[in-house]
C-alpha positions as CSV (number, residue, x, y, z in Angstrom):
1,X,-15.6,10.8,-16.3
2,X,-14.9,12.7,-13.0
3,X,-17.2,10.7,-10.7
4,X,-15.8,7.9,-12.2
5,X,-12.6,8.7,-11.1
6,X,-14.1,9.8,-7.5
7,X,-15.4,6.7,-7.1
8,X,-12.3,4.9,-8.0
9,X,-10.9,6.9,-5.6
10,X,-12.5,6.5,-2.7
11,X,-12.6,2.8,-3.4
12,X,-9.0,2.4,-3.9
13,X,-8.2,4.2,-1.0
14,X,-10.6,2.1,1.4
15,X,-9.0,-0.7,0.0
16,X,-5.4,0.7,0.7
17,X,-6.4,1.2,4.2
18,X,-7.3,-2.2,5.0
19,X,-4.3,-3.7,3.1
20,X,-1.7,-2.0,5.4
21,X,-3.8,-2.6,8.5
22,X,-4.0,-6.2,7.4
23,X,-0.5,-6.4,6.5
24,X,1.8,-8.4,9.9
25,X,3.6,-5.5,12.1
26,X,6.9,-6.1,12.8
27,X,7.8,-5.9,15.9
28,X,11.8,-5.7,15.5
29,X,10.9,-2.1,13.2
30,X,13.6,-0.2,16.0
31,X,16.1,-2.7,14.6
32,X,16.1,-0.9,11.1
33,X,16.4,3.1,13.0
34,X,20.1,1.6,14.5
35,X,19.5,-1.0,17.0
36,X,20.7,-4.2,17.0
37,X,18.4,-7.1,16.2
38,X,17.5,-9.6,13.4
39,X,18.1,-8.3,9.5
40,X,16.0,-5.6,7.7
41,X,15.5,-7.8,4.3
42,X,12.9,-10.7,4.9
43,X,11.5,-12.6,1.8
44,X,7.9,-12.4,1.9
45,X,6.0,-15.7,1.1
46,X,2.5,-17.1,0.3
47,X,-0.1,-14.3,2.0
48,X,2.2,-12.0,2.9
49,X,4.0,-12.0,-0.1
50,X,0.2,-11.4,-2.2
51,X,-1.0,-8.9,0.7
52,X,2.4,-6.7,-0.4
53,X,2.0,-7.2,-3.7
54,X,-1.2,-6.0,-3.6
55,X,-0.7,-2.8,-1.5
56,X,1.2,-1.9,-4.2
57,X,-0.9,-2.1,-7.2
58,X,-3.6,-0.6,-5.4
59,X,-1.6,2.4,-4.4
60,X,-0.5,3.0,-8.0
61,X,-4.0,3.0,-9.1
62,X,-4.4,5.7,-6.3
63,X,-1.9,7.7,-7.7
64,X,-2.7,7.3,-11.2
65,X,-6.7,7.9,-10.8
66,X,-5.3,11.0,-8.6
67,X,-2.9,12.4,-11.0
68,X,-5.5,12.0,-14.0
69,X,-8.0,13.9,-11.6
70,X,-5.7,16.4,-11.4
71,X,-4.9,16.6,-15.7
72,X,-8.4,16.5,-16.2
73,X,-9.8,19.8,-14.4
C-alpha cells in the first residue's frame, strides 16, 4: 500500500509540475499587487479553462495521497 501511494506521488506531482508550467503567464500579474491595469477576474475558456481545472484535481490527489501517507505510518 505505501509504494502505491509513492508512486502516485511522484506521478501526481510530475504531472502538477507540467500543468503550471503549461498553464499561460500573465503578464499584467503587477496589476493584482496595486498597479493599475486590466481586471484581476478573467473567465477561463476551452484549454485554459480544462488546463485549470485540471491543476486542481491533480493537486488534491497530491494532497490526499500525501495526507493518507501521513495516517498510514
Amino acid at each position: 500500500m505505501e509504494q502505491t501511494l509513492q508512486i502516485i506521488q511522484i506521478a501526481s506531482s510530475v504531472l502538477l509540475v507540467i500543468l503550471i508550467l503549461l498553464q499561460r503567464a500573465n503578464s499584467d500579474t503587477g496589476a493584482s499587487l496595486g498597479g493599475d491595469g486590466s481586471s484581476f477576474l478573467q473567465t477561463r475558456r476551452g484549454a485554459e479553462r480544462f488546463l485549470f481545472i485540471l491543476t486542481i484535481f491533480i493537486a488534491i490527489i497530491f494532497a490526499g495521497s500525501s495526507l493518507l501517507a501521513v495516517v498510514l505510518k
